[in-house]
C-alpha positions as CSV (number, residue, x, y, z in Angstrom):
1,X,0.0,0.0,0.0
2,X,1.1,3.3,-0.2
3,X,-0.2,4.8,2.8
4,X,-0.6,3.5,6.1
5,X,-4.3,3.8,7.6
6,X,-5.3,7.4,8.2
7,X,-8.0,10.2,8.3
8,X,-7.1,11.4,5.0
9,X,-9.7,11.5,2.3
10,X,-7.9,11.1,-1.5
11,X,-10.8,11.3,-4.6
12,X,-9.0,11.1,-7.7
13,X,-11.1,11.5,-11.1
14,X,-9.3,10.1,-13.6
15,X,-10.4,10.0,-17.3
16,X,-9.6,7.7,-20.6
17,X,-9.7,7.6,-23.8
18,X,-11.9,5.9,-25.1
19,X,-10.6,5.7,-29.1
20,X,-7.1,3.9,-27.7
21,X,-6.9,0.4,-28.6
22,X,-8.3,-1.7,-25.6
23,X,-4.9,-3.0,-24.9
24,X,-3.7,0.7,-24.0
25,X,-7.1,2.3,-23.2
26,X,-6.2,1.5,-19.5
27,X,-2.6,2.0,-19.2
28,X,-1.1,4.3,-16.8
29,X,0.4,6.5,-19.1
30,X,-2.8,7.2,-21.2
31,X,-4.9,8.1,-17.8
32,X,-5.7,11.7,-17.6
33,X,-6.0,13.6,-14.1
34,X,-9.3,15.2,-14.3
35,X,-9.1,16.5,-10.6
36,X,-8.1,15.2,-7.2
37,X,-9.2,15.9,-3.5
38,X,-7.1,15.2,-0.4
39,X,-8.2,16.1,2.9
40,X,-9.6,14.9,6.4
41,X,-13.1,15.2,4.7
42,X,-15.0,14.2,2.0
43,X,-15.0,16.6,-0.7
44,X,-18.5,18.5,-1.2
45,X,-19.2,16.3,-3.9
46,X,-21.1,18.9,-6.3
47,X,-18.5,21.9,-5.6
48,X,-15.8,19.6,-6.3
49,X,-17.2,18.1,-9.4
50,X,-19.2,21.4,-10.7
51,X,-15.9,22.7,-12.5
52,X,-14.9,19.1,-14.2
53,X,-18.2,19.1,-15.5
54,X,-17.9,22.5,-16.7
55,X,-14.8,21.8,-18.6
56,X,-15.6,18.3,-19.6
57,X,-19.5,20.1,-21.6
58,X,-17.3,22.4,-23.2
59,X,-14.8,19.7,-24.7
60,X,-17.9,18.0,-25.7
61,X,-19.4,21.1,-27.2
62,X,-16.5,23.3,-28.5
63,X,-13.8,21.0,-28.1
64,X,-10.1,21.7,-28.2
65,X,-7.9,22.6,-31.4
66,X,-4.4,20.4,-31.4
67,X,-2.0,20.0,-33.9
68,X,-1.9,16.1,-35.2
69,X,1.7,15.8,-38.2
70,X,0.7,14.9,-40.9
71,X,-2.6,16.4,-40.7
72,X,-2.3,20.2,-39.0
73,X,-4.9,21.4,-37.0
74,X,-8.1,19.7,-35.9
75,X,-10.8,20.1,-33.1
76,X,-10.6,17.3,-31.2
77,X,-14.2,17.1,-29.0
78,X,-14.7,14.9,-25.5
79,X,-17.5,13.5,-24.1
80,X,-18.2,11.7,-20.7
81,X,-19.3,8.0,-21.4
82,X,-19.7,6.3,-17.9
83,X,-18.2,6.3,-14.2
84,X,-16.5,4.4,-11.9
85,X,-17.4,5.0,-8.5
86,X,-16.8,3.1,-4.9
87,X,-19.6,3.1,-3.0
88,X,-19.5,6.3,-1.0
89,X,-19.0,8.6,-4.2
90,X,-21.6,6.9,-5.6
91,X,-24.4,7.8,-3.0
92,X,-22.7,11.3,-2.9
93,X,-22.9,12.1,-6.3
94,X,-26.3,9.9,-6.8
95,X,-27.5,12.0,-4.0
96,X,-28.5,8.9,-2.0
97,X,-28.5,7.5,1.1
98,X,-24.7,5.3,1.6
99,X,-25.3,1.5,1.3
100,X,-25.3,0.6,4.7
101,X,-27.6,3.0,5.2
102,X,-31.8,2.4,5.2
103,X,-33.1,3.2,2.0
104,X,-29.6,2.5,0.6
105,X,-29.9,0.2,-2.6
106,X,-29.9,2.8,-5.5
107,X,-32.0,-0.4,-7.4
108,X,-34.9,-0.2,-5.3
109,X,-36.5,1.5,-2.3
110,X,-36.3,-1.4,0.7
111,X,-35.0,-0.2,4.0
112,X,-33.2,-3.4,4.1
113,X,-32.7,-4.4,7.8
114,X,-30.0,-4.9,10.0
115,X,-28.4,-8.4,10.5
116,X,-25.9,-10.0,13.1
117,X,-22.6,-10.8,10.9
118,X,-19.9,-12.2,13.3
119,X,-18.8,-9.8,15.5
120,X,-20.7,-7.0,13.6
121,X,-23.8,-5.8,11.9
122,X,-24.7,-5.4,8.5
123,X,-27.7,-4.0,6.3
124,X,-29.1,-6.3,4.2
125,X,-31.8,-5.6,0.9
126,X,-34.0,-8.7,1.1
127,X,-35.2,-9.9,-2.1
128,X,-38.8,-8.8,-1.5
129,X,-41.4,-9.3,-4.6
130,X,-43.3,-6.3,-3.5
131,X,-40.9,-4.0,-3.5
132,X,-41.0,-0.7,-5.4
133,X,-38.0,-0.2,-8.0
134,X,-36.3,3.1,-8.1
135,X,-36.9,4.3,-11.9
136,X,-34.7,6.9,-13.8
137,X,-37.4,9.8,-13.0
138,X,-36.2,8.8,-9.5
139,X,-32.4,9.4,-9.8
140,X,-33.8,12.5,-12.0
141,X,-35.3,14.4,-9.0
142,X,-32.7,13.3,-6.7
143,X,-30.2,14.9,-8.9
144,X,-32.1,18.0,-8.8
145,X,-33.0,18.0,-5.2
146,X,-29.1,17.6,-5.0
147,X,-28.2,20.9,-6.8
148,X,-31.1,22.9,-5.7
């Protein structure tokens, strides 16, 4: 490991490319640094995000002019295509309750319950036939209840 255990909070956002070859797509020295957080606290996920987001919709809109050899100028353009999240950026960003929290399943809305696990607890999401299934209008209104 790098570090040893401690209070410090690190939240890289890290971005590839998605028109490298698969082999490389993933290679260390294709990732981009899109922002990083380090601190005793979690960052406040929409003030830390807000300006990556801002940058990342104007590379999708206007895009960036680089010079390629061989073929001068061009606009290159970018576009967000999915996310990788652990858990409690997910919830943060998703605007939801943490997974080990009630209401925590971001696939439906059980309040799961609490169960003895050796010498601790944990929440569990029964498989319940009755119960309701968060929808996209739902992550829709949570997204805006996140920003407003």
């Amino acid at each position: 490991p790098k570090f040893k255990s401690s209070n410090t909070q690190i939240w890289p956002v890290q971005l590839c490319i998605n028109e490298l070859p698969p082999s490389v797509r993933f290679n260390k020295n294709y990732i981009l640094l899109g922002g990083l957080w380090c601190s005793n606290q979690k960052p406040p996920a929409f003030a830390f995000l807000e300006p990556i987001f801002v940058h990342l919709n104007e590379l999708e809109s206007k895009g960036v002019e680089i010079h390629i050899p061989g073929k001068g100028k061009q606009i290159v353009r970018a576009k967000l295509l999915c996310a990788v999240l652990d858990l409690p950026a997910k919830a943060a960003l998703l605007n939801c309750h943490q997974f080990n929290g009630a209401f925590g399943c971001v696939s439906c809305k059980n309040p799961g319950i609490v169960v003895n696990v050796g010498r601790g607890r944990a929440r569990c999401y029964a498989n319940v036939a009755d119960t309701e299934m968060r929808n996209h209008e739902d992550h829709l209104s949570n997204a805006k209840d996140a920003v407003n």
